[in-house]
N, C-alpha and C positions, 0 to 999 in steps of 0.2 A: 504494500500500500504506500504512495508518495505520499504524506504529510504535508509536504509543501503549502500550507496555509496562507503566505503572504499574498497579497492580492485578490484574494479571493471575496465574494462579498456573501453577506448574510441574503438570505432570499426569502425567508420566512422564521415566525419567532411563535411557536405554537405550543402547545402540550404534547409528548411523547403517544407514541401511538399504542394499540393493544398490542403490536406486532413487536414495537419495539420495548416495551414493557417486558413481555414475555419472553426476548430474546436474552435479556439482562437478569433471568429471575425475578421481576419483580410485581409478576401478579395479584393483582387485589390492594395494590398501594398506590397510595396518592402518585399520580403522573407528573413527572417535575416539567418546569418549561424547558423547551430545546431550543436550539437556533440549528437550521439548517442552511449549508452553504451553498454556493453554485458550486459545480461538481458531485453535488450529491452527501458530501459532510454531514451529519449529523451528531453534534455536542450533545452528551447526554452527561447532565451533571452527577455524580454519584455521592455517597456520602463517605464512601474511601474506596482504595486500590482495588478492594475485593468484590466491589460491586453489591456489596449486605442489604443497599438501598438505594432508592434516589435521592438526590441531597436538591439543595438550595444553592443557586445561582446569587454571586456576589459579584458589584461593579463598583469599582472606584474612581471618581475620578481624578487623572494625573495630576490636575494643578493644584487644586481644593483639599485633595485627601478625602472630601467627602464620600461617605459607602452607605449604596443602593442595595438594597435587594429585590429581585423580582421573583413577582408571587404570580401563581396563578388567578386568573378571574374569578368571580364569583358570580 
């Protein structure tokens, strides 16, 4: 798989799907938000290396220090 992330753009910023839920083990839990790249990328946040859960997406910004997190909708 190339990695090569730079240049690439977000193309949609949704909730993780059944498919990809279930490919991660993580059936029957809260769906975390993704971003999906052109190429096909898809970020799927976890809650560590091993995949136990989905976690929560954190954004900070560079100049400010200020830190986002995005939730899903209600």
């Amino acid at each position: 798989m190339d990695l090569n992330l730079v240049g690439k753009r977000v193309t949609q910023v949704r909730l993780a799907t059944k498919h990809e839920m279930k490919k991660c083990g993580w059936e029957g839990l809260i769906p975390p938000t993704v971003f999906v790249l052109d190429g096909g990328y898809v970020f799927l946040p976890s809650k560590d290396g091993a995949l136990n859960a989905p976690g929560q997406t954190v954004v900070m910004d560079a100049l400010s220090g200020e830190i986002s997190a995005l939730t899903r909708g209600r």
